[in-house]
Every structure is written in C-alpha cells, then in structure tokens.
C-alpha positions, 0 to 999 in steps of 0.5 A, a space after each residue: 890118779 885113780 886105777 883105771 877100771 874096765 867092767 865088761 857086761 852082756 851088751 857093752 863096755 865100760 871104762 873110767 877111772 878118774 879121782 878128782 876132790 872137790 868136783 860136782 861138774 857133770 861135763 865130760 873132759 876131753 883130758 879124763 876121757 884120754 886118759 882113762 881111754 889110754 889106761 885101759 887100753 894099756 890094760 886091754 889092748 883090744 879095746 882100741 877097736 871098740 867103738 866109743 857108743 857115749 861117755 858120761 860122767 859119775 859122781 862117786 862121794 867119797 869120804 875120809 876113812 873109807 866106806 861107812 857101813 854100820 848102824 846108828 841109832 839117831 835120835 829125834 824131838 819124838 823119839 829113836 830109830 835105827 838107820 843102817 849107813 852105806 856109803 862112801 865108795 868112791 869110784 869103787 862103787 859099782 865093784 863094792 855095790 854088790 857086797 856092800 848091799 848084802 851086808 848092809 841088807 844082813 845089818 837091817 835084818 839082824 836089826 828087824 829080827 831084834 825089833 820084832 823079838 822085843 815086842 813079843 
C-alpha cells in the first residue's frame, strides 16, 4: 500500500495514495477512496471537515529501478539524436515533477550547448 499523500494548494486539497500493478481502470473505487480518506485523515484530522468537491483517478507508470532520468543517443535508418528520459514516478509524480523537470531541463541544455559548440 502506498503513503498516504495530502498537497495542500491556494484553492483545494488533494488527497491519494494508492499503488496498484498492472491497473489502467480510470473507475473511481469506493474502497481506494476510503481508504486513502481514512489515511489521511489520520495524518490531518481536520480534514474530516473538508467537503469531498470530486474524486478522480490518476494514472501514475512506474517502472523497476525507480525513475529514469538521463540521456540517450537513439539511433535511426537516417541517422542519431539525443533524447533526454523523465519518467517513471509513480505516484510520486506531482512531488518529483518539479525537480524532475529542472534536471531534466539542465540535461537537454548541457546537450544543446554541446550541439552548438561542435558546429562552430
């Protein structure tokens, strides 16, 4: 069972933390729900009050080994590039997202400053 998440923004609340192989259903389970209610509430006993505006489903792929965030060079029928990966988070997503996408950002312009250099 994954921990029990509580992300607090400007204008809502939201709530999840649910790990579950192997599963692409978007349905909303009644079960999940509770239980991730019941989590964090545990966590956050105010939360109890809070009015339930809607619930939603997220997908979050993960993979064996954790995230994977690094360059490759793939090679085609005509010819090379370099692809910066970022994936793999799981439900970890929203929290890694940020630094995630710094790195992988400081990946693609280490890659473009070599790029540009070698054609000078």
């Amino acid at each position: 069972m994954a921990l029990p998440f509580v992300y607090f923004s400007k204008d809502d609340v939201v709530l999840g933390g649910c790990r579950q192989q192997n599963r692409a259903d978007l349905t909303v389970d009644k079960f999940d729900s509770k239980s991730i209610w019941d989590r964090c509430i545990a966590m956050e006993p105010s939360l109890k009050y809070a009015e339930i505006i809607s619930e939603n489903v997220g997908l979050r792929p993960g993979r064996k080994g954790g995230v994977r965030l690094e360059t490759e060079v793939m090679t085609f029928p005509i010819g090379s590039i370099k692809v910066v990966h970022n994936y793999g988070h799981e439900g970890s997503g929203v929290l890694l997202s940020w630094g995630c996408a710094k790195e992988a950002t400081q990946l693609a312009a280490t890659e473009l400053v070599t790029v540009m250099q070698a054609k000078l």
